[in-house]
N, C-alpha and C positions, 0 to 999 in steps of 0.2 A: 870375299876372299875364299870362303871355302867352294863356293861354286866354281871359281877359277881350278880350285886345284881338282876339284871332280871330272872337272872338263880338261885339263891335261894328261889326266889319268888313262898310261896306260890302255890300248883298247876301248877307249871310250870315243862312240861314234861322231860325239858331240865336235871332238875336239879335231877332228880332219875333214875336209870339204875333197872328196873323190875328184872332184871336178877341176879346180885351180890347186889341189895341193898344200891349201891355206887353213891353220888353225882357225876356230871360230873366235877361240877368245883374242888371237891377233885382227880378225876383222872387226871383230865388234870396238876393239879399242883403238882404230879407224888408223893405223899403219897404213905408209903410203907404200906404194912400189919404188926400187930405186931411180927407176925412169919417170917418176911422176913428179911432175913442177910444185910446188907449194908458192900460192901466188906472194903471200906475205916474204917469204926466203927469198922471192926473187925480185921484190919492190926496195926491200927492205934498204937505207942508206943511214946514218947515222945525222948526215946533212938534209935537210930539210929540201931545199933547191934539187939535190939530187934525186929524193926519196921523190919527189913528182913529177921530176921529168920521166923517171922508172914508170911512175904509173902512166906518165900521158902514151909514152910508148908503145908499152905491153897493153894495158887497158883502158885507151881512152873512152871507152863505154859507161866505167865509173867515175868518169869525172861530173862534180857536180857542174852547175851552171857560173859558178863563180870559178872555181878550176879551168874551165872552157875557157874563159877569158883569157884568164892567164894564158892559157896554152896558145891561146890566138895571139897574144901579146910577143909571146916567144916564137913563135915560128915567122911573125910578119917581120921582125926586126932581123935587118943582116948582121948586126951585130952581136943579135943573140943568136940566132940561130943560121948555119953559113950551108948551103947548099943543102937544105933540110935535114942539117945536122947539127943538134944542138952542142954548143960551146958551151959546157957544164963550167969550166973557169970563167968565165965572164959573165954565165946566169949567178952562181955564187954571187959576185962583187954587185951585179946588179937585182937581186933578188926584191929589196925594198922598192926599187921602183917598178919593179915586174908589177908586184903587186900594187903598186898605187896606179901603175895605169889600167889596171882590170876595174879594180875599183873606181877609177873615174869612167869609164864602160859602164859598169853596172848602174851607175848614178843616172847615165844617161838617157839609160833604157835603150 
């Protein structure tokens, strides 16, 4: 704390960066830009079904090898998914089986 207030002190060189115009203690305490994504903000869903179809979208790079399934499970069914656009009302209602056909995948090697 008292460092912080040293550093917004007034003509102290600490506390302004010449270059971007940015306090030091707002970068150190890792403030985004208002243009900048924050990937958890933008995955984020309250529904479970939705929160990963968010991620297969945006990041299917972090999908683990069991998620892959899934995701392969969802995009081959026209019922889940209709012109490579997932039907989040219909992944909902079938979410239980999403997952059990990943997991019989994964059984099978």
């Amino acid at each position: 704390m008292a460092i912080e207030r040293e550093l917004r002190r007034d003509g102290s060189q600490l506390n302004f960066d010449e270059e971007d115009g940015k306090g030091m203690v707002e970068k150190a305490r890792g403030r985004r830009e208002e243009n900048e994504s924050y990937l958890p903000d933008l995955l984020w869903d309250p529904v479970e079904a939705d929160r990963f179809v968010n991620l297969a979208q945006k990041r299917p790079d972090l999908l683990t090898h069991r998620e892959q399934l899934i995701w392969k499970a969802i995009q081959e069914n026209p019922l889940w998914c209709r012109d490579g656009t997932p039907d989040l009302i219909v992944i909902r209602r079938a979410w239980a089986e999403i997952n059990r056909q990943a997991e019989e995948w994964e059984r099978l090697g």
